[in-house]
Chimera marker file (.cmm) of the C-alpha trace (Angstrom):
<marker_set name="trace">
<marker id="1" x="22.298" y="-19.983" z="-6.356" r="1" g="1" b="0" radius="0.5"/>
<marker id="2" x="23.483" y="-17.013" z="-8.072" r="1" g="1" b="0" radius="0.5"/>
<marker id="3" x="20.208" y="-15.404" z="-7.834" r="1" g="1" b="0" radius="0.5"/>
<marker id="4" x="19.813" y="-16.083" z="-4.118" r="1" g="1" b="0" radius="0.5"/>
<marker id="5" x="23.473" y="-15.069" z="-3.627" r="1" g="1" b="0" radius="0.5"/>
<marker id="6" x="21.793" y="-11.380" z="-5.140" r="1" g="1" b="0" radius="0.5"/>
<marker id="7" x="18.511" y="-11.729" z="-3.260" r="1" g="1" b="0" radius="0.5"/>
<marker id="8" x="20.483" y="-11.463" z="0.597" r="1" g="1" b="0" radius="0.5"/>
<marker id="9" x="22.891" y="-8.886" z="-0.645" r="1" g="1" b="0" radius="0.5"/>
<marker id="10" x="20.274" y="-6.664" z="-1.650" r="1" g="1" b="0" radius="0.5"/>
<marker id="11" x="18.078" y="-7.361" z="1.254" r="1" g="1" b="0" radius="0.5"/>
<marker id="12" x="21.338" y="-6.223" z="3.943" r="1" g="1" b="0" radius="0.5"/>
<marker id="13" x="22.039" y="-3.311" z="2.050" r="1" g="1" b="0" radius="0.5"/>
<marker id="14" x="17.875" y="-2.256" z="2.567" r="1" g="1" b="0" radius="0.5"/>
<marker id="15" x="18.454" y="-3.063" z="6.309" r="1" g="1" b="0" radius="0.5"/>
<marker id="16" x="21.875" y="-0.440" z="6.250" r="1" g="1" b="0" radius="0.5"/>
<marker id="17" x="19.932" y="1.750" z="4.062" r="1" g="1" b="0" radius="0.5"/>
<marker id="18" x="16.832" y="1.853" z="6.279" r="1" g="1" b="0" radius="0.5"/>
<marker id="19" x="19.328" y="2.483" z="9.361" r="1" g="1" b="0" radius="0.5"/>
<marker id="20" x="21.036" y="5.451" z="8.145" r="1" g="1" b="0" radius="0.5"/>
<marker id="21" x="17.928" y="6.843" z="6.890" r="1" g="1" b="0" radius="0.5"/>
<marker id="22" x="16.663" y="6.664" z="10.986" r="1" g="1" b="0" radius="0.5"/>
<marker id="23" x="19.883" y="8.251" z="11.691" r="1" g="1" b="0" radius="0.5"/>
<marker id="24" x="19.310" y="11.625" z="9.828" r="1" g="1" b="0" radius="0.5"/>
<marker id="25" x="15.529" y="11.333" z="11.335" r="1" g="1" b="0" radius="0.5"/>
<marker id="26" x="13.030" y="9.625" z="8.550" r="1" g="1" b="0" radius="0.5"/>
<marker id="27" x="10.653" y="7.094" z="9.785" r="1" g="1" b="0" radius="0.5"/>
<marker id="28" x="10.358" y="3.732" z="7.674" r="1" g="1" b="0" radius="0.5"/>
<marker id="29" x="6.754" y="3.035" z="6.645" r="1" g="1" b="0" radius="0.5"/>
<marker id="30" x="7.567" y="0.340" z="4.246" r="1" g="1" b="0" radius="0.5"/>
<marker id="31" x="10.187" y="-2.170" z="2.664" r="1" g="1" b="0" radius="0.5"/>
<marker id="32" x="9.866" y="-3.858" z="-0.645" r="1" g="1" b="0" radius="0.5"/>
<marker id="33" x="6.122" y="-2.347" z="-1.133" r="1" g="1" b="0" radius="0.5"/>
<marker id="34" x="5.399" y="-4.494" z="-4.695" r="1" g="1" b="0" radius="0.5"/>
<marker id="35" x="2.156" y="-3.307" z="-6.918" r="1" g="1" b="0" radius="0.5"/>
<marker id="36" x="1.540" y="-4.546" z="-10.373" r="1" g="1" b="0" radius="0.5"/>
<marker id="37" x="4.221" y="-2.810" z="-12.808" r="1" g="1" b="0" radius="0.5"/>
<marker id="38" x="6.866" y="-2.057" z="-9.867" r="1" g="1" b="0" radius="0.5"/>
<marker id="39" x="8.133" y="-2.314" z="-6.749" r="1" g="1" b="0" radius="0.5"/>
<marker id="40" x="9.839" y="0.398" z="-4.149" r="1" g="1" b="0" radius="0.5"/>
<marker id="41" x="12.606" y="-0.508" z="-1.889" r="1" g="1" b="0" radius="0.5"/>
<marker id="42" x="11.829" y="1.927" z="0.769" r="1" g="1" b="0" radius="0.5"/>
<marker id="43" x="8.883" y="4.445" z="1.588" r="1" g="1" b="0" radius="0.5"/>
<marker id="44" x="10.115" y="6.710" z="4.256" r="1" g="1" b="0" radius="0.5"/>
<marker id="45" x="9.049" y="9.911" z="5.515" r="1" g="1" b="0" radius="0.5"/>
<marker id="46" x="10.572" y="13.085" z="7.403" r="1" g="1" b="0" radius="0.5"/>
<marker id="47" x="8.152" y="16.120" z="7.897" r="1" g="1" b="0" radius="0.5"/>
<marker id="48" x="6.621" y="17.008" z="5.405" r="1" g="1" b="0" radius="0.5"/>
<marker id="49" x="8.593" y="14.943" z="2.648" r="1" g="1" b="0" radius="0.5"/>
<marker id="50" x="7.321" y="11.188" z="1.777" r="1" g="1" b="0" radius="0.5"/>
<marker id="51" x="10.680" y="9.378" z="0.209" r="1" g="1" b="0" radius="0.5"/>
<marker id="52" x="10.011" y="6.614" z="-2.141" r="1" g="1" b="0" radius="0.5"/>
<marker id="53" x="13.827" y="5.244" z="-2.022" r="1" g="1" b="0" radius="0.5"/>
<marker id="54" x="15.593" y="2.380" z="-4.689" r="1" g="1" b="0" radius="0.5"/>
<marker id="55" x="18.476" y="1.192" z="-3.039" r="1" g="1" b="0" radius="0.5"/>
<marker id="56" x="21.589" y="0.303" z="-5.312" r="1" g="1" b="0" radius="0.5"/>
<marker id="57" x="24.193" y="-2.231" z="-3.509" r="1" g="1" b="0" radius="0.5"/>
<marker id="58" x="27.643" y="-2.343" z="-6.027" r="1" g="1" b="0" radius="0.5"/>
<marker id="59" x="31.020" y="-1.948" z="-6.028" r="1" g="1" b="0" radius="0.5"/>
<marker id="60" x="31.766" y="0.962" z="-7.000" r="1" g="1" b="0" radius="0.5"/>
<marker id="61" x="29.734" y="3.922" z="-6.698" r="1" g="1" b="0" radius="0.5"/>
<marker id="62" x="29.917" y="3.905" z="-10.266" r="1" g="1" b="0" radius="0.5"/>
<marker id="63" x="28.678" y="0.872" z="-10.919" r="1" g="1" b="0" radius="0.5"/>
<marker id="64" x="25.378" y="1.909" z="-8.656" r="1" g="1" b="0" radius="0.5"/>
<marker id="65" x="24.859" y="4.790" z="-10.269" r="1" g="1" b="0" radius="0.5"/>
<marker id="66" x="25.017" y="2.925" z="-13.680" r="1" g="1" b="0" radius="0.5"/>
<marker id="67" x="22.299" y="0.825" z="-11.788" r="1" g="1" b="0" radius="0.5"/>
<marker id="68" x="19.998" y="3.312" z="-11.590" r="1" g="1" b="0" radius="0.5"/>
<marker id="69" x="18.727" y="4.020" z="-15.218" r="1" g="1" b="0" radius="0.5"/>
<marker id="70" x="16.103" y="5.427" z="-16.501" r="1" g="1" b="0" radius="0.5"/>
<marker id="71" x="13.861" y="1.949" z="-17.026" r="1" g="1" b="0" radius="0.5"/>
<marker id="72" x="14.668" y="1.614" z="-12.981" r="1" g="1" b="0" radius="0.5"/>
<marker id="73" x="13.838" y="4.541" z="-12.152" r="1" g="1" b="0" radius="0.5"/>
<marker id="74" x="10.526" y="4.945" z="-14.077" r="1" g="1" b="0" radius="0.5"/>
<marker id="75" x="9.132" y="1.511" z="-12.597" r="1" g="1" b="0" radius="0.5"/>
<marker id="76" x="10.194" y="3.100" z="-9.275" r="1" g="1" b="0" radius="0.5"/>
<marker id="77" x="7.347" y="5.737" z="-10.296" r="1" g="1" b="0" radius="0.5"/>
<marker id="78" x="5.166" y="3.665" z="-11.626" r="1" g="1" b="0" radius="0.5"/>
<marker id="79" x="5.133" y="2.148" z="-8.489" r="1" g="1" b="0" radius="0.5"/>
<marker id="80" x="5.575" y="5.220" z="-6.435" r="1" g="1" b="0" radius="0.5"/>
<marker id="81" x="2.142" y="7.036" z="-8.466" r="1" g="1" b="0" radius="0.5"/>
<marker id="82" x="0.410" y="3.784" z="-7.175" r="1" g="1" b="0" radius="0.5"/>
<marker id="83" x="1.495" y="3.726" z="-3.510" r="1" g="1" b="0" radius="0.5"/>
<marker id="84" x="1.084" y="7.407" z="-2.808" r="1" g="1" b="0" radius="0.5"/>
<marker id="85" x="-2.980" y="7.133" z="-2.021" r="1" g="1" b="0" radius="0.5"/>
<marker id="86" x="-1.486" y="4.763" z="1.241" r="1" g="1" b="0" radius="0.5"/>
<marker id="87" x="1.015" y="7.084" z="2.479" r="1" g="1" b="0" radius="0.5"/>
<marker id="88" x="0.294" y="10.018" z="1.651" r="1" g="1" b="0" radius="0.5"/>
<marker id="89" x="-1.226" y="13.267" z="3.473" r="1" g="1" b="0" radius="0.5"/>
<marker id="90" x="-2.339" y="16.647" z="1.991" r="1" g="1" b="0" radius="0.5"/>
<marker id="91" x="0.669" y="18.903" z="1.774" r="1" g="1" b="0" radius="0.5"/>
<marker id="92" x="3.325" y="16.240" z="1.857" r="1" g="1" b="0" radius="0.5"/>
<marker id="93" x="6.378" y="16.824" z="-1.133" r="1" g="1" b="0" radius="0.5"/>
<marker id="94" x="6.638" y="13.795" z="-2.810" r="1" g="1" b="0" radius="0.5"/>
<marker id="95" x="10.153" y="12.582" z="-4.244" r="1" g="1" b="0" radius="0.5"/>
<marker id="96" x="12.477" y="9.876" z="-5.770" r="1" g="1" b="0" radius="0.5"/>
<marker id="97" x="15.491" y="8.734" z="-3.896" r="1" g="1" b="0" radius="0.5"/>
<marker id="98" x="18.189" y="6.695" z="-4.330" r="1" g="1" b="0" radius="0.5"/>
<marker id="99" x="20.698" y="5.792" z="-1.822" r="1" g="1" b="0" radius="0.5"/>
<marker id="100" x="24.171" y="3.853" z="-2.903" r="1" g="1" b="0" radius="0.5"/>
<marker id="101" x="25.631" y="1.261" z="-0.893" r="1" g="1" b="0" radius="0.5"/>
<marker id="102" x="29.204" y="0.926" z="-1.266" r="1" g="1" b="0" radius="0.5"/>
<marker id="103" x="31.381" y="-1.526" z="0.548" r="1" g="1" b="0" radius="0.5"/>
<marker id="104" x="33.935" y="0.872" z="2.860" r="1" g="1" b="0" radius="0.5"/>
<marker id="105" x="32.422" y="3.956" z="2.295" r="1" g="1" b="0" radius="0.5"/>
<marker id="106" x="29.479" y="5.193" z="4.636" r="1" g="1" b="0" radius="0.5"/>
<marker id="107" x="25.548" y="5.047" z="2.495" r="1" g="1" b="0" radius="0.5"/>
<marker id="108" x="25.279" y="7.630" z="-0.015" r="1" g="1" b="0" radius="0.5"/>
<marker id="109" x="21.679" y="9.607" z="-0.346" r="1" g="1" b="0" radius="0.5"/>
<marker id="110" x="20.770" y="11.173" z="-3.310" r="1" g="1" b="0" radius="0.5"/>
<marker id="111" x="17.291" y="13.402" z="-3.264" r="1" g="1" b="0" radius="0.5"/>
<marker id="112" x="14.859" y="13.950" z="-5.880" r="1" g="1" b="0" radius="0.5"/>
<marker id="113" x="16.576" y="12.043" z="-8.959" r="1" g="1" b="0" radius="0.5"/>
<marker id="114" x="13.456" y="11.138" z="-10.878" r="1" g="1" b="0" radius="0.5"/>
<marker id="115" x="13.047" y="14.191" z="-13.183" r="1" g="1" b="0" radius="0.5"/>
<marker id="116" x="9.875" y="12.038" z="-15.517" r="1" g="1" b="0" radius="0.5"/>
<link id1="1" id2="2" r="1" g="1" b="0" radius="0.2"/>
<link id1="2" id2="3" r="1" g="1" b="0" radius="0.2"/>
<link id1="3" id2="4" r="1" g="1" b="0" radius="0.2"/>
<link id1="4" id2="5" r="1" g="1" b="0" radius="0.2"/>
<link id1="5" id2="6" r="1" g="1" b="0" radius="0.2"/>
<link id1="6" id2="7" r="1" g="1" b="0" radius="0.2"/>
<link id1="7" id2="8" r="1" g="1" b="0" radius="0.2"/>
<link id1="8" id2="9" r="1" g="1" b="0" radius="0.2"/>
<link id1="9" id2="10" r="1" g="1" b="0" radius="0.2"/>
<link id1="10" id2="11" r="1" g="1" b="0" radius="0.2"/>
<link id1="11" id2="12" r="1" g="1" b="0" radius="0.2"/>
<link id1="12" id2="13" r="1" g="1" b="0" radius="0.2"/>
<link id1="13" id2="14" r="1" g="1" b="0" radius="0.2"/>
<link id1="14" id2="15" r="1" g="1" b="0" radius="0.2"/>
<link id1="15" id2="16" r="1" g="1" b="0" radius="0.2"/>
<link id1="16" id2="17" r="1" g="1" b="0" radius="0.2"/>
<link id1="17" id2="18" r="1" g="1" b="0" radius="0.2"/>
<link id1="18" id2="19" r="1" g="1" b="0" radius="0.2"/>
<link id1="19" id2="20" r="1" g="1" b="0" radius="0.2"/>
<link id1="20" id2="21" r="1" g="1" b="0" radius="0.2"/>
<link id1="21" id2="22" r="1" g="1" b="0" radius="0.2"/>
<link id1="22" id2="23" r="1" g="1" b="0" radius="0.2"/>
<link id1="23" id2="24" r="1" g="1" b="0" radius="0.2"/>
<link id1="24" id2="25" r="1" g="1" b="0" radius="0.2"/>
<link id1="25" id2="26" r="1" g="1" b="0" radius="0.2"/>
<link id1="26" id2="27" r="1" g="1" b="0" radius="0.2"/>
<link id1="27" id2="28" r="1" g="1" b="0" radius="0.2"/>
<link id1="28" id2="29" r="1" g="1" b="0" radius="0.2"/>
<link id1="29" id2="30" r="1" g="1" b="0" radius="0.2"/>
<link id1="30" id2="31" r="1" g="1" b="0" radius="0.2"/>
<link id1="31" id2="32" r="1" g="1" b="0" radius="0.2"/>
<link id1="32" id2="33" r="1" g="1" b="0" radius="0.2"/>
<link id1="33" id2="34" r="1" g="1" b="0" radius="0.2"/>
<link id1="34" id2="35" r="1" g="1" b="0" radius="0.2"/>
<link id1="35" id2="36" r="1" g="1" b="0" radius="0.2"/>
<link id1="36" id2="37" r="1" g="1" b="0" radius="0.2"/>
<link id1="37" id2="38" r="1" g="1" b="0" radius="0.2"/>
<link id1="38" id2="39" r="1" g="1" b="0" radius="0.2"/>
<link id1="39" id2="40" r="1" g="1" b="0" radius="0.2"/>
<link id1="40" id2="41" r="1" g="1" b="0" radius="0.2"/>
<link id1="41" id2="42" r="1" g="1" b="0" radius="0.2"/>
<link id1="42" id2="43" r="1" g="1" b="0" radius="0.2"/>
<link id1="43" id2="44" r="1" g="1" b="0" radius="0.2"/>
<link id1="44" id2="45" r="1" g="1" b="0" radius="0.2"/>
<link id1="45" id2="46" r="1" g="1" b="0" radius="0.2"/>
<link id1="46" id2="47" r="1" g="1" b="0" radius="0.2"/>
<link id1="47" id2="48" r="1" g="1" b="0" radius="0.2"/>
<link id1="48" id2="49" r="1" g="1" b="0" radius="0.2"/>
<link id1="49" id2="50" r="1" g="1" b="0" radius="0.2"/>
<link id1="50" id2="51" r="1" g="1" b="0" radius="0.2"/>
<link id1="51" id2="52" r="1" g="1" b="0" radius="0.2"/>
<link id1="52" id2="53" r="1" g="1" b="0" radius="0.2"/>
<link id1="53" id2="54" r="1" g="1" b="0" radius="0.2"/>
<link id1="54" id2="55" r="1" g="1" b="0" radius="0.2"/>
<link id1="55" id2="56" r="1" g="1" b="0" radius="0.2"/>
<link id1="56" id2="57" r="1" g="1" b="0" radius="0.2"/>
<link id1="57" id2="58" r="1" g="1" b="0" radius="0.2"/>
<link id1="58" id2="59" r="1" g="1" b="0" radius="0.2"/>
<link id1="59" id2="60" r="1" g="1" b="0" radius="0.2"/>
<link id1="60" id2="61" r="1" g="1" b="0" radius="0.2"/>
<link id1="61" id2="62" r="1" g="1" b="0" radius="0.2"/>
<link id1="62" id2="63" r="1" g="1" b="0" radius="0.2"/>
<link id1="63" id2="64" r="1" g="1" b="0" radius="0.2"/>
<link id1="64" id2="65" r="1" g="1" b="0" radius="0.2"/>
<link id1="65" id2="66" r="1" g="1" b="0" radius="0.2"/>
<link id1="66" id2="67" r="1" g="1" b="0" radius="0.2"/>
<link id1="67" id2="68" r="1" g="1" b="0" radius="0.2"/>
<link id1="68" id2="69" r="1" g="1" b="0" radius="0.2"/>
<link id1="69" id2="70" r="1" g="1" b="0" radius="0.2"/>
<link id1="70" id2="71" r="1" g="1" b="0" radius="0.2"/>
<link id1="71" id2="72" r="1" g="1" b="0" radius="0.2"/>
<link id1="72" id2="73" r="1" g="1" b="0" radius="0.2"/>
<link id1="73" id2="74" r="1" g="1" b="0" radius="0.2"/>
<link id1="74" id2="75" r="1" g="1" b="0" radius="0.2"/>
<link id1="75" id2="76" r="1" g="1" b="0" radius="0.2"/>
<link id1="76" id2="77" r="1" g="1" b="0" radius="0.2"/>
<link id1="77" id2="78" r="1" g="1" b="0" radius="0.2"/>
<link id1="78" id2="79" r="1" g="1" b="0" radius="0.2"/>
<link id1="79" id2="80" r="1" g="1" b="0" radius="0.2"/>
<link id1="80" id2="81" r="1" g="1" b="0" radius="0.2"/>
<link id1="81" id2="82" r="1" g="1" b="0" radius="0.2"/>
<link id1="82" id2="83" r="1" g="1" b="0" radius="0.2"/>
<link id1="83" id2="84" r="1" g="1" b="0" radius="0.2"/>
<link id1="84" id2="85" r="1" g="1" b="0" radius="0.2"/>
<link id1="85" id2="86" r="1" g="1" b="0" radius="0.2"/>
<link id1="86" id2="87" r="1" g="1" b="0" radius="0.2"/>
<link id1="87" id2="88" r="1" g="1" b="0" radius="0.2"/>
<link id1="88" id2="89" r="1" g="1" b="0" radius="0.2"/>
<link id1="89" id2="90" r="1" g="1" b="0" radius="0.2"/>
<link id1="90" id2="91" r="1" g="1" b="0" radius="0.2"/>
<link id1="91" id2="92" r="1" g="1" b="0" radius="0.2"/>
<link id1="92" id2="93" r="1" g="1" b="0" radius="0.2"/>
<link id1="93" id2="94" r="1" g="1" b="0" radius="0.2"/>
<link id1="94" id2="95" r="1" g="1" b="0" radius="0.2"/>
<link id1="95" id2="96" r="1" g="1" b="0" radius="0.2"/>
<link id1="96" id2="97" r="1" g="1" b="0" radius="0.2"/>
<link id1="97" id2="98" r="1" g="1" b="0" radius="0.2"/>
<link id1="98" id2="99" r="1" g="1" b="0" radius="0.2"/>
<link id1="99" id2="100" r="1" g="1" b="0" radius="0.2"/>
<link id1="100" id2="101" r="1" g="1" b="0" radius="0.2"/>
<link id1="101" id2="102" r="1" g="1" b="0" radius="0.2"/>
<link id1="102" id2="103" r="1" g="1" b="0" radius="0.2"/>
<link id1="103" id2="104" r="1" g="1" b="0" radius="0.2"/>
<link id1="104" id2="105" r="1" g="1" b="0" radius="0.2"/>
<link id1="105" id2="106" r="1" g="1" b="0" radius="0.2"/>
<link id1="106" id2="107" r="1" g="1" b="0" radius="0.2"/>
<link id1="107" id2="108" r="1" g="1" b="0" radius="0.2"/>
<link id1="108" id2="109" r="1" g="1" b="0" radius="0.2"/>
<link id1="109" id2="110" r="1" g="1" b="0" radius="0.2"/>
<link id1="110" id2="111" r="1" g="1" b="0" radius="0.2"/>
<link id1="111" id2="112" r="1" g="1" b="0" radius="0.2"/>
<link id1="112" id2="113" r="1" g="1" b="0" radius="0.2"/>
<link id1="113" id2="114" r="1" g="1" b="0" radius="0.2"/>
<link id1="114" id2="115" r="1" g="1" b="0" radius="0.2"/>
<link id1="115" id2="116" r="1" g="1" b="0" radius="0.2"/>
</marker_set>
């Protein structure tokens, strides 16, 4: 129950992170893209940059920060090194995102925070 309890939360706060991503002009080209060895919450793209985006639902922006360690985050580009080939086109930046959702305060976006 617990576990399914996890599975909905995390699922809404994709669907709020996917909107405000469409807000500030990035176009969703996947959600919950799964390979062997990891899985991305959001491939999104805006010019020239392709976003491969873990979304942390907590608290306390804290307590989604402290979410996103360094095991998270390197399965992210596992995952990320494997979907690339799909999305990708020559000259496009590549980069890690996160974005925090925190209940009463508006989605925040962080750029760039794998540093592997």
């Amino acid at each position: 129950m617990k576990r399914q309890a996890a599975e909905k939360r995390g699922r809404g706060a994709e669907t709020i992170a996917a909107m405000w991503l469409r807000l500030f002009g990035w176009r969703i080209l996947a959600r919950r893209a799964r390979v062997r060895g990891g899985e991305v919450d959001i491939i999104a793209r805006r010019g020239r940059t392709l976003a491969f985006i873990e979304v942390k639902a907590r608290g306390t922006e804290e307590a989604a920060a402290f979410a996103l360690d360094q095991y998270r985050l390197r399965r992210v580009a596992i995952a990320a090194g494997m979907l690339a080939p799909r999305f990708m086109r020559s000259g496009d930046d590549l980069r890690i995102d996160a974005i925090f959702i925190v209940p009463g305060r508006l989605p925040r976006h962080l750029s760039d925070v794998w540093q592997g």
